[in-house]
Structures are given as structure tokens and as C-alpha cells.
Rosetta silent file (secondary structure, phi, psi, omega in degrees, C-alpha in Angstrom):
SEQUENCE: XXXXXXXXXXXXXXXXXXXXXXXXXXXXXXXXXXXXXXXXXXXXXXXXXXXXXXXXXXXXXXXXXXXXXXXXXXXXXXXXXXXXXXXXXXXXXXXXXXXXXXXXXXX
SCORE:     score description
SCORE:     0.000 S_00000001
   1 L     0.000   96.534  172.887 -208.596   86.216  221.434 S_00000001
   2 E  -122.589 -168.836 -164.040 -208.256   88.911  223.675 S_00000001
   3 L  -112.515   70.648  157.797 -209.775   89.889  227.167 S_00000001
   4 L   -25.513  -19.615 -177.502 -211.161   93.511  227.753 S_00000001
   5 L  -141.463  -37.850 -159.632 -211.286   93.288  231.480 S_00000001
   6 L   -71.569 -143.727  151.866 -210.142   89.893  231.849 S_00000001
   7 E  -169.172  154.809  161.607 -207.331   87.258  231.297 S_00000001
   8 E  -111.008  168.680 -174.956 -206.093   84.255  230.446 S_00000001
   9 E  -143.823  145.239 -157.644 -203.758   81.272  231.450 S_00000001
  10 E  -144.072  141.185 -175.520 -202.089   78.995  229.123 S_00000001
  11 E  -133.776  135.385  167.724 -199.879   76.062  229.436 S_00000001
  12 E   -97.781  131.682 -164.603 -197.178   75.177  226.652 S_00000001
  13 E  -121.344 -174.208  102.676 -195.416   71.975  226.012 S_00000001
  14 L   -34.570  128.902  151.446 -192.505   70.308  223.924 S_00000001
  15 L   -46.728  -30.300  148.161 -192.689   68.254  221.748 S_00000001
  16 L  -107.926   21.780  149.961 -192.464   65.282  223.608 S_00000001
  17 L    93.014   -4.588 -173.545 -194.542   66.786  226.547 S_00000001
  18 L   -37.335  -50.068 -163.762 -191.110   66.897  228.900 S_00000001
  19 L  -126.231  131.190  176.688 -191.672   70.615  229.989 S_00000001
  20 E  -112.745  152.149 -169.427 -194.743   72.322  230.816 S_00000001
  21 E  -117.586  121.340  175.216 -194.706   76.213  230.563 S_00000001
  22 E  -110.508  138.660 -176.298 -197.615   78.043  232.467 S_00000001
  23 E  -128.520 -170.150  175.577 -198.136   81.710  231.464 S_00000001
  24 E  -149.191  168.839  162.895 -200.970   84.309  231.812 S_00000001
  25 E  -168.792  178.520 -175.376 -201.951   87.296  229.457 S_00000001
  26 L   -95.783  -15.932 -149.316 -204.818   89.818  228.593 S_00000001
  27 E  -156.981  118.534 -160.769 -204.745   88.831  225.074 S_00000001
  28 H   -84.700  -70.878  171.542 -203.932   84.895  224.010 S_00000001
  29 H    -3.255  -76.675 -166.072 -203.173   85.407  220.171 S_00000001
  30 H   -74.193  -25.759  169.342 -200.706   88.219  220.506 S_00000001
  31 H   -80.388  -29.993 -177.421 -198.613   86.157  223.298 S_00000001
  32 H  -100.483   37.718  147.652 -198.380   83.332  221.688 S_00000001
  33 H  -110.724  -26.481  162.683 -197.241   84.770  218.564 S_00000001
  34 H   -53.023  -44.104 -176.203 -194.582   86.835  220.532 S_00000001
  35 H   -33.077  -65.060 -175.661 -193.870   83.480  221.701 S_00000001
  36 H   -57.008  -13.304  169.308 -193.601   81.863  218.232 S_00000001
  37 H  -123.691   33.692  162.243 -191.412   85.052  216.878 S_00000001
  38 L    58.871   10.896  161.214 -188.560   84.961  219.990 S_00000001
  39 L   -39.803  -22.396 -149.706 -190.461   88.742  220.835 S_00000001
  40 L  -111.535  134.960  153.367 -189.484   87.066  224.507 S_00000001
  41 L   -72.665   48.569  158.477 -185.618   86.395  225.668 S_00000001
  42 L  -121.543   58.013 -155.517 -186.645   83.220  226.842 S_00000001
  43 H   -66.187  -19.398  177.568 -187.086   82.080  223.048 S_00000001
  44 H   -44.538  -32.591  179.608 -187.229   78.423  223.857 S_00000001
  45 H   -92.286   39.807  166.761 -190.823   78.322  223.876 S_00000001
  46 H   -79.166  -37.366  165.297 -190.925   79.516  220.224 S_00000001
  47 L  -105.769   23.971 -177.786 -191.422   75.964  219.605 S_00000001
  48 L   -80.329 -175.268 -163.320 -193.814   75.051  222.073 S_00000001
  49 E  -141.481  145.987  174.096 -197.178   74.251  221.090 S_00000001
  50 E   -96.424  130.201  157.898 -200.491   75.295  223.338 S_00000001
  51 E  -118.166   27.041 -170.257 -202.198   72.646  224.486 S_00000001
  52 E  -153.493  135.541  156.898 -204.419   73.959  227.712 S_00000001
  53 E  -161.590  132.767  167.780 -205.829   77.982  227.964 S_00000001
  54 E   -94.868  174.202  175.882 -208.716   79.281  230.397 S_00000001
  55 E  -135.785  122.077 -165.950 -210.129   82.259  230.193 S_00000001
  56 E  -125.911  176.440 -166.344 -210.729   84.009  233.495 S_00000001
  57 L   -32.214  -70.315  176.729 -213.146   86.649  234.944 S_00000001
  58 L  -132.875 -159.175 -136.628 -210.429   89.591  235.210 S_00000001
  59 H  -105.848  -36.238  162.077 -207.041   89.933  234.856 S_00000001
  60 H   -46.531  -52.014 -163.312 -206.329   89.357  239.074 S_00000001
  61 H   -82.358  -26.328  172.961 -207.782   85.983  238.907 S_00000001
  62 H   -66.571  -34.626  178.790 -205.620   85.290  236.198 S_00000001
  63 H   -87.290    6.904  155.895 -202.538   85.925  237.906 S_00000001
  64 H   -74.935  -52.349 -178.529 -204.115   84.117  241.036 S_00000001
  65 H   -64.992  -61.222  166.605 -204.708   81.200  238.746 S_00000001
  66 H   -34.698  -42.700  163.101 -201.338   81.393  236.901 S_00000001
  67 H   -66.120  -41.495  160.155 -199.950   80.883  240.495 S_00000001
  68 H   -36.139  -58.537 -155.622 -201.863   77.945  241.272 S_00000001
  69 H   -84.112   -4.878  162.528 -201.349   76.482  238.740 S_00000001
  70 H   -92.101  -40.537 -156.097 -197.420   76.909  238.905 S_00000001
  71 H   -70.027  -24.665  170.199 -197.769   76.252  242.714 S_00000001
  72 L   -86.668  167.933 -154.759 -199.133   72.069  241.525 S_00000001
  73 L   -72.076  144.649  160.416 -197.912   69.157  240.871 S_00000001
  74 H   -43.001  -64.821 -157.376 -196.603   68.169  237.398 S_00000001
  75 H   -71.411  -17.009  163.151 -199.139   65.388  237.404 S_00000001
  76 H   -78.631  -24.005  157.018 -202.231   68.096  238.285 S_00000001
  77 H   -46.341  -51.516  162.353 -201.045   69.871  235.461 S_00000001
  78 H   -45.091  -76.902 -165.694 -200.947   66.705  233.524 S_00000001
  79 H   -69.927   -8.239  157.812 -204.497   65.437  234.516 S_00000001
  80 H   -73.340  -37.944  170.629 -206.065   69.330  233.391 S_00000001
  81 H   -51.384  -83.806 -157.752 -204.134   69.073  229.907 S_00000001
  82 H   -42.106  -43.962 -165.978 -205.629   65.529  229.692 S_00000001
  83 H   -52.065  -33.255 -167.431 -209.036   66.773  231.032 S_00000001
  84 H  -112.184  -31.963 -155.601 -209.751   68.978  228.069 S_00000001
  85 H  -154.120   60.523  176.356 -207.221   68.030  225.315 S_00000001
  86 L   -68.678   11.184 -172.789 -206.201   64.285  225.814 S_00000001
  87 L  -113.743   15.390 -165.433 -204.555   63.855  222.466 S_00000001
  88 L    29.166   58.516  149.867 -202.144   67.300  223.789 S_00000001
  89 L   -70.433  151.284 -153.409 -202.922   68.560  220.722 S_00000001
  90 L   -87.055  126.576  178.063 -201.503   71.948  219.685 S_00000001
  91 L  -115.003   78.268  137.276 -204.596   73.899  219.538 S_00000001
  92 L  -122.991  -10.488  157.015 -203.495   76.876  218.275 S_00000001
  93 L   -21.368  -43.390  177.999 -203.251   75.617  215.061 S_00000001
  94 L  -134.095   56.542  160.395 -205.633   77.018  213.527 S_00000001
  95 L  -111.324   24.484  165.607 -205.428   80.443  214.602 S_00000001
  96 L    65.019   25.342 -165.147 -203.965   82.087  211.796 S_00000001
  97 L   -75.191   -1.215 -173.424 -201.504   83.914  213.775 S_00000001
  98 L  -109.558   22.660 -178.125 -198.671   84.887  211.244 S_00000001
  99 L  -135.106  -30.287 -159.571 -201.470   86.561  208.850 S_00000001
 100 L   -64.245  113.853  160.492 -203.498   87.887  212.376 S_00000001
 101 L   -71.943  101.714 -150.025 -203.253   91.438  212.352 S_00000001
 102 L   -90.219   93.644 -176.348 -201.658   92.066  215.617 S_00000001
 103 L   -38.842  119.978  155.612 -201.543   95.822  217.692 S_00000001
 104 L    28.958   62.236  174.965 -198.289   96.108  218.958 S_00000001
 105 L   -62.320  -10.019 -162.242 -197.152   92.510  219.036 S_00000001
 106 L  -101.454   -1.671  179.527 -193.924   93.690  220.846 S_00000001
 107 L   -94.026    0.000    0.000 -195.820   94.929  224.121 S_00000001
């Protein structure tokens, strides 16, 4: 899924939901497969699972949005996850991403 002009914001969890991770990118696939192959030093979220991603207008408003959305409350964070995905299921499941042919996964 990527974004030509645009961007997205994505929130990651744990498995038991402890820690929420908010990120932003142009192109949702290819980050969270760096995620998922430690491409990142921060490799801990190699085993996070997505359960929340928007998609926004351009690539500004994403990193306006990414800020927000670090700038709230656990529990607003909570109740958006919930809004859209109450079971926090990892919905990237079934994006094929270790078969996805990916441009320059390391950028």
C-alpha cells in the first residue's frame, strides 16, 4: 500500500497491548516489513503487530497527524484502536509481505 503524494499513520502493539507504537510513512507495506526484518535499530517492534493505519491526504498531514496522535492520551489512542479494530487484531496479516516484492526495502 503505498501513497504517491500522500501518507500514512500506523499504530503497533505487543502482544498483550502494553505498548503502543505510533509511526508515519509514504508507503505502509514496505515499513512494516522493515519493521518485521529489524531493517530499523529499534528492532523491538519486529514483533509488533498493526492494529490501527489511516491514510492521509499528503505526506504533511501525516506527520501533523503522527504528532497528534503521539501528543494524546494512551486511552485516546486506545478508544481509535477500539473504534475500528475492537478485537486489536493484527491486520496485516494478510498482506503477504515476505513474498511482496518490495523496491528498496532498506530506504
Amino acid at each position: 500500500m503505498k501513497s504517491d503524494e500522500g501518507g500514512f499513520v500506523y499504530i503497533l502493539t505487543n502482544k498483550t497491548n502494553k505498548v503502543l507504537y505510533v509511526g508515519r510513512t509514504s508507503n505502509l507495506y514496505q515499513r512494516i516489513y522493515q519493521h518485521r526484518h529489524h531493517i530499523f535499530p529499534n528492532a523491538f517492534t519486529a514483533r509488533y503487530q498493526v492494529v490501527y493505519f489511516e491514510e492521509c491526504e499528503d505526506y504533511s498531514s501525516a506527520i501533523h497527524r503522527e504528532h497528534q496522535l503521539k501528543a494524546g492520551s494512551r486511552q485516546k489512542k486506545v478508544d481509535l484502536i477500539n473504534s475500528v479494530n475492537p478485537q486489536w487484531r493484527d491486520l496485516s496479516v494478510d498482506w503477504d509481505l515476505d513474498d511482496r516484492s518490495l523496491e528498496d526495502v532498506t530506504g
